[in-house]
N, C-alpha and C positions, 0 to 999 in steps of 0.2 A: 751469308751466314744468318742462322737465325736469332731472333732476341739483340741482348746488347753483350755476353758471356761472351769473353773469349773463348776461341776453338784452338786447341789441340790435337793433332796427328800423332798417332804412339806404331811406330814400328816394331815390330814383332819377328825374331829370326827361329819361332819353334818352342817348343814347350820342354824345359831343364837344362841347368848349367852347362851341361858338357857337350850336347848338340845343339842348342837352343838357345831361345830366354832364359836368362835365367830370372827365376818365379818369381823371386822376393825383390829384386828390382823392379822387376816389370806390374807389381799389383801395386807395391809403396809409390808408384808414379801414377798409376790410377787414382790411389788416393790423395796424393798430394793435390791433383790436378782440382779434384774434389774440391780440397780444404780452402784453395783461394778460388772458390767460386765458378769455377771453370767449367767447359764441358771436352768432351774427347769421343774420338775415332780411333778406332784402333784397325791397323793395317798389317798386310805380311806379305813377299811374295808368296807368287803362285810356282810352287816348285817343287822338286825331291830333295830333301837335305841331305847333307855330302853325306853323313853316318848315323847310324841308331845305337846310342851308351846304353848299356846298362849302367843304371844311375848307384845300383845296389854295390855291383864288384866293380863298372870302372870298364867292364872289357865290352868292347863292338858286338854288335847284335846282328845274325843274317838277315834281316828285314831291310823294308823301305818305306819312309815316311814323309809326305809333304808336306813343308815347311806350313802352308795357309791353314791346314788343317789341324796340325800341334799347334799353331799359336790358337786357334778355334776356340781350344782347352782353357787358356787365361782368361779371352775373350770373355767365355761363355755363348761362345756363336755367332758374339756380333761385331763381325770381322770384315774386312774386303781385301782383296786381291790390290796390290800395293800399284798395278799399274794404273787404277781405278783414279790415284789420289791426284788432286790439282793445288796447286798451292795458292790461288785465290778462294778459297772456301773453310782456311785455316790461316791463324793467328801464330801455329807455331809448330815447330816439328822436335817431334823426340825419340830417343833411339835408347832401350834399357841396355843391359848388357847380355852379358853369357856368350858361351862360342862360339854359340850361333851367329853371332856379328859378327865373328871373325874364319867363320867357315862356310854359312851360310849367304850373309850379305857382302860376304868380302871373302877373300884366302889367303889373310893375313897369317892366320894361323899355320898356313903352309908354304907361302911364299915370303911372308915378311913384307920388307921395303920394296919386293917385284910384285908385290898384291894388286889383284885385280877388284873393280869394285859390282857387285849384279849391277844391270844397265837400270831398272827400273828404282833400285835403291838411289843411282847416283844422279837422276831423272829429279829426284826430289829432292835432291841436299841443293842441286844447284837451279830449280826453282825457286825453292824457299830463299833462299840467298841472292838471289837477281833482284826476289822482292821485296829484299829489306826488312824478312821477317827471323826471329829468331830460331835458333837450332839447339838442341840441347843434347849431351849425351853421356851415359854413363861406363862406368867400368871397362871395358876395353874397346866398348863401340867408336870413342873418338877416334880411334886410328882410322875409321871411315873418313871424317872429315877433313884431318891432315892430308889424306890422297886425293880426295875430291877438289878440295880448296886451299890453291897454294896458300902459305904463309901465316896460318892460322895457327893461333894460342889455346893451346888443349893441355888436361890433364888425365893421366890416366895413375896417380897417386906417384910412387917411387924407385918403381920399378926400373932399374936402369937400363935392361936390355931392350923396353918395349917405348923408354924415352930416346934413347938410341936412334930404332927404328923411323920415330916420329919427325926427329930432325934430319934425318935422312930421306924421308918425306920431302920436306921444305917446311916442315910445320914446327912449331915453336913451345916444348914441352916445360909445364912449371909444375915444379912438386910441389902436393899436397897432402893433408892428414886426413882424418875421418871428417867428415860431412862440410868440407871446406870446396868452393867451389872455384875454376878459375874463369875468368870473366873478360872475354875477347869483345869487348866494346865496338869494337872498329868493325869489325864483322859479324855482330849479335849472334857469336855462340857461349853456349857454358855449358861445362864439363862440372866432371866430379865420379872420383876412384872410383867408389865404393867398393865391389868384392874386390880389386886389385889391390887394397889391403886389406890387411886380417881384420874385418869389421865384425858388429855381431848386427841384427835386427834393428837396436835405432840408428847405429850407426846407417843404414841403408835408409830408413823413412826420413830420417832427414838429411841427408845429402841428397834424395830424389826432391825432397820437398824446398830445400835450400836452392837446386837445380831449377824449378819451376819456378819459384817468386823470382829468381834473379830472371829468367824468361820475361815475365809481366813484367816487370823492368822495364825492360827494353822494347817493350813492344810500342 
């Protein structure tokens, strides 16, 4: 790593809510990262995402788009293919939301509690985690870390069907409110809803930002 600035990993599942990152978590986590003096990487698989929304009506689109190259869009280009990442070259990994984590880096969205996790996604949670380094993740992404790593303390705000799921996992769901984080000491992850409750904009900057300092925490 270079300097003495912690390094953060930002995983990326696409560009908009409904097949993707969703935008406004995935930039308020750039900027959080920012604010405590940080630096970041941002990563994505290399892939075709399951579907293309029209973000306007809501209804599926006949196209096809890869995942590395919609998350490009947030980036601004400066992106790498997610199997690229090692977890000795980073302080800490983070996961924004939208359905793209749950369609893209996972198919929670379509199978639930029988979700499968992409290999190169699950490559890295249980890197980062072997080495004692923190995980962070937003809005309904922690349902990745529930399936990856048994017994772990995640939030994904109050949603009961999708806390449900989570202990059904083996994973250990605590409700939360706007920009409240929960905080798995034992295994250096933190969570935090965000869109999984009705937030508006600060609600997101600082629940990403709430998410990151609890990260430096732990590190």
């Amino acid at each position: 790593m270079s300097g003495t600035k912690r390094k953060f990993a930002v995983v990326l599942s696409g560009c908009g809510v409904n097949d993707g990152s969703e935008i406004h978590e995935a930039t308020m986590t750039l900027l959080a990262i920012h604010r405590v003096d940080a630096e970041y990487e941002v990563f994505a698989p290399d892939m075709m995402q399951y579907h293309v929304i029209n973000h306007l009506t809501g209804e599926e689109m006949n196209e096809s788009r890869n995942v590395l190259v919609e998350s490009a869009r947030i980036a601004r280009g400066k992106i790498k293919p997610l199997k690229s990442f090692r977890a000795e070259s980073f302080d800490g990994l983070i996961f924004p939301g939208g359905f793209g984590a749950a369609k893209n880096l996972s198919t929670f969205a379509f199978e639930g509690e029988q979700m499968t996790v992409h290999p190169d996604v699950e490559k890295a949670v249980l890197s980062m985690h072997q080495a004692g380094k923190p995980i962070g993740a937003l809005c309904i992404s922690p349902v990745i870390l529930a399936k990856v790593l048994a017994g772990v303390k995640v939030t994904i705000g109050q949603d009961p069907a999708t806390a449900t799921a989570i202990q059904s996992l083996g994973g250990i769901h605590k409700a939360t409110n706007h920009r409240e984080v929960a905080i798995d000491k034992a295994n250096k992850i933190v969570t935090n809803p965000c869109y999984m409750l009705d937030a508006n904009l600060v609600d997101i900057a600082e629940g990403a930002e709430n998410t990151v300092r609890s990260m430096i925490e732990l590190m």
